[in-house]
N, C-alpha and C positions, 0 to 999 in steps of 0.2 A: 669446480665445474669444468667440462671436459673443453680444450682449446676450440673442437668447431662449432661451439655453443656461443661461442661469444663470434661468431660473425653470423650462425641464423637468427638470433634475435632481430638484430637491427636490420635486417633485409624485411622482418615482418613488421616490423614495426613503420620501415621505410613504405611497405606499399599500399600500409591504410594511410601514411600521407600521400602517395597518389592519387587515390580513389577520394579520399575527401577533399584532397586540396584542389582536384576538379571538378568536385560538385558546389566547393564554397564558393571558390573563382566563376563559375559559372552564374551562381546568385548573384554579381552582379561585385563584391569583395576584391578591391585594390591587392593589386601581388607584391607592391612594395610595402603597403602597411601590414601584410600578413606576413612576410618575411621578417620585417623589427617587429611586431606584436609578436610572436611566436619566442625572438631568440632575447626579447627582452623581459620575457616572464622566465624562460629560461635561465636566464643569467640570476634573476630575483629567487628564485628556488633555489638554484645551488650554490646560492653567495653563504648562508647557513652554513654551511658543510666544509665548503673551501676556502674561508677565509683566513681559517687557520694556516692552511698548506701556504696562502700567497704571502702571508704575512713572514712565514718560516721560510720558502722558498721565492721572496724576492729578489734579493741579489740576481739570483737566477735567470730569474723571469729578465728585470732588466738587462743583464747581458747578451739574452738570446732573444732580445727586443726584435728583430730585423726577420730574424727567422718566425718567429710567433705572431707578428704580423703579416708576414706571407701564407703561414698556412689559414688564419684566418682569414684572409682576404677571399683565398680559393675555398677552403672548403667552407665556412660558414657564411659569408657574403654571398661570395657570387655563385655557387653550387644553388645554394637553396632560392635564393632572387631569379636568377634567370631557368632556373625548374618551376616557379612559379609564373614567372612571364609566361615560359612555355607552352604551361598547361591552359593559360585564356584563353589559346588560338591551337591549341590541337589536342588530339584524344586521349585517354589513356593507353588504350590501344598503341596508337604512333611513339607513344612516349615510351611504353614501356619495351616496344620492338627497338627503337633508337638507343635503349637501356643496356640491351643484349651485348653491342660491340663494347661496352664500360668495360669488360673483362680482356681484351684485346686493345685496350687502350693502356692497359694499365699494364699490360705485360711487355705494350712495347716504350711507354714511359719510365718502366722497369730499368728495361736495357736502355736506353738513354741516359737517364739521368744517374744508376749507379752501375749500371754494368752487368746485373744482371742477363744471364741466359735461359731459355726456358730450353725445356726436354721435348720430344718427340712426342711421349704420352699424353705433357701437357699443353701442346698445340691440338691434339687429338680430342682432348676433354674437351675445350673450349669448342673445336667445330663440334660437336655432337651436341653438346650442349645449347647453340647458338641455333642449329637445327631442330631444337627442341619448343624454342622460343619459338620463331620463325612460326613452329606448325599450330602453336599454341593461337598468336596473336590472326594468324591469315584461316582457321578454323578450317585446318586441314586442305584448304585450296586454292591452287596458283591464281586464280581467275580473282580471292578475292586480298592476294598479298599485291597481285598488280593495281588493283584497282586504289591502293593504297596512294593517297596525295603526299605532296612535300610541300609543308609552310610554312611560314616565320614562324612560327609557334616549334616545329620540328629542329627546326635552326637553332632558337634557343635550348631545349633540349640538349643536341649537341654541343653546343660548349660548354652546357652545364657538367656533361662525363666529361669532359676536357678537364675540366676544374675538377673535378670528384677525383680523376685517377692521378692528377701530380698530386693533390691532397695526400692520396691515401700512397701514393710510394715515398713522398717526404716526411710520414709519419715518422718513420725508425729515425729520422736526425733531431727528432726529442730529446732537448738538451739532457744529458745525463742529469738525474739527480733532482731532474723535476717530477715531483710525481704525477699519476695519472690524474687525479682530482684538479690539483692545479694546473695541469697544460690546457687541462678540458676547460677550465673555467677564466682563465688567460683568454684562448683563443678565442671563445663564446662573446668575451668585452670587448674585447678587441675589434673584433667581426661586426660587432651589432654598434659598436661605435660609428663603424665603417657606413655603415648603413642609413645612419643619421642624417647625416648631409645627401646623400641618396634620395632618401623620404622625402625631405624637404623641397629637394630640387622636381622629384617628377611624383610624387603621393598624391592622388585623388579620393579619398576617401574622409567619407561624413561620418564622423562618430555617431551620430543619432541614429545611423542606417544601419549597424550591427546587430544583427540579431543574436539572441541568446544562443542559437543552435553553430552562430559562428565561434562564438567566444568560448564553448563547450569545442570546437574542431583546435582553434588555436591552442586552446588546456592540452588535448591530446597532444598535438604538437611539438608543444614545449616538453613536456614529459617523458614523451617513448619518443617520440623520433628527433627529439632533439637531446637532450641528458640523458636519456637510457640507448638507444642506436648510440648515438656518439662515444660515450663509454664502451660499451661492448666492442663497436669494430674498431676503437683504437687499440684495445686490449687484444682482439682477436692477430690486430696485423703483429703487434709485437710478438705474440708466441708462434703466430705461422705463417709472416710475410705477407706483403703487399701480392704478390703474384697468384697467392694459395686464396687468398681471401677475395682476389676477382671473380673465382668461380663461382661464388657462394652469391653474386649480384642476379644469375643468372634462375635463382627462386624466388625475383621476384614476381613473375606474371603465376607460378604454381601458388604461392600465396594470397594471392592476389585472389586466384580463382577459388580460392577454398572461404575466403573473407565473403566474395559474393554467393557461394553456397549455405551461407550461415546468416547471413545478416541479410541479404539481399533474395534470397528463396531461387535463386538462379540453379540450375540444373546441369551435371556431368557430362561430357561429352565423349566420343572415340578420342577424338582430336585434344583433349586435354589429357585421357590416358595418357595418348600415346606422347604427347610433351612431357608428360612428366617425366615419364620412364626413362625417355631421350637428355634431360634435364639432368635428372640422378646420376645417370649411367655415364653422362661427359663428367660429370663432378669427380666420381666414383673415379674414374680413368687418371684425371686430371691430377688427384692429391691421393687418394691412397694406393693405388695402384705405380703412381709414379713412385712415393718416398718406398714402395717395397721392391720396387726395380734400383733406387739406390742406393738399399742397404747390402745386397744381394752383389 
């Protein structure tokens, strides 16, 4: 499967959990107990698969104990807990414009945390791209990106890409020799352990209040955007970095929008055209246009 396939999966996958995890959130569904319910069926599906790896790659695991609980911490705790808080008290809309800078977060966590430099092309990708967003979410109008609010809900949001982009630039210090199955499935217990005392300390939620059409959201959940996105864009950053695989965050309001053309009977717009093409066309700039200016 070709290396940019394994980072658009998991952006589509990621933005039917936006759309549903603000309409569950919205019924009224605790964001602490959908965050452990989600990452602890997750863990129950793919203990079958990887238990072999943890059992063969334990040693491992224990040694890189300190590091595998911090990427847990960040990327499976508190990315998805506080994207969930997020989402009770602001829109998808906000969420997903506040989403836009994750690629600008990540390029400058990049150069921070390993030293990473970016290119001229690929600062260029990213505004174009980020422009694209912008026209997508404000529906082509300054009058109505002004009108746009900031609220604890957008607050959490941000720290959640806070927590998303060290995640995904501390991806590549996977301890050698673990493999992909078991880091994912490491991190995923680890994480959801995290979250236990979490639950317990602020969880309000009545199990007799779930309804079937939640527990059918949280299934999704666990599945594609939890096991399958998490495999993919760990896979994705290994074969083409944490900086390359920023730009690929920025399909998620185009997906977004194609998900409510098909399920949702929602309608085309200029203003979505024209985000998309502005979308492509930073990407385009950003990774293939860059690696053929540095082969050259």
């Amino acid at each position: 499967m070709p290396a940019f396939i394994y980072l658009l999966l998991p952006v589509l996958f990621w933005s039917g959990n936006y759309v549903l995890g603000r309409i569950t959130l919205s019924s009224g569904l605790d964001p602490f107990f959908l965050s452990f319910a989600r990452w602890s069926i997750a863990c129950l599906l793919i203990l079958p698969f990887a238990y072999k790896p943890l059992i063969k790659e334990y040693k491992i695991v224990f040694q890189n104990w300190k590091m595998l609980t911090f990427l847990a911490w960040f990327g499976v705790c508190n990315y998805n807990l506080f994207l969930y808080i997020g989402l009770t008290t602001t829109s998808v809309t906000n969420a997903v414009l506040l989403n836009s800078v994750m690629p600008v977060i990540i390029l400058i966590a990049a150069r921070v945390l390993l030293g990473q430099r970016t290119s001229w092309l690929q600062n260029t990708g990213i505004l174009i791209s980020t422009l694209g967003v912008i026209n997508i979410v404000s529906q082509g109008s300054m009058d109505t990106l002004m009108k746009l609010t900031v609220s604890t809900g957008d607050l959490w949001i941000i720290v959640a890409a806070l927590c998303w982009a060290v995640y995904s630039v501390l991806i590549v210090k996977k301890p050698k020799g673990l493999s992909m199955l078991a880091f994912f499935a490491s991190t995923a217990i680890i994480g959801t352990l995290i979250q236990l005392p979490i639950l317990l300390a602020f969880g309000d939620q009545n199990i007799h209040d779930i309804r079937s059409t939640d527990w059918g959201t949280i299934l999704y959940m666990s599945v594609f955007a939890s096991i399958g996105a998490f495999l993919c864009w760990n896979t994705g950053i290994q074969k083409l970095g944490a900086s390359t695989a920023g730009h690929f965050i920025h399909l998620m309001p185009v997906f977004s929008i194609f998900l409510s053309l098909v399920f949702l009977n929602e309608s085309l717009y200029n203003f979505h055209i024209i985000g998309i093409v502005l979308i492509f066309g930073g990407i385009f700039i950003a990774t293939i246009l860059n690696k053929l200016r540095q082969k050259t």
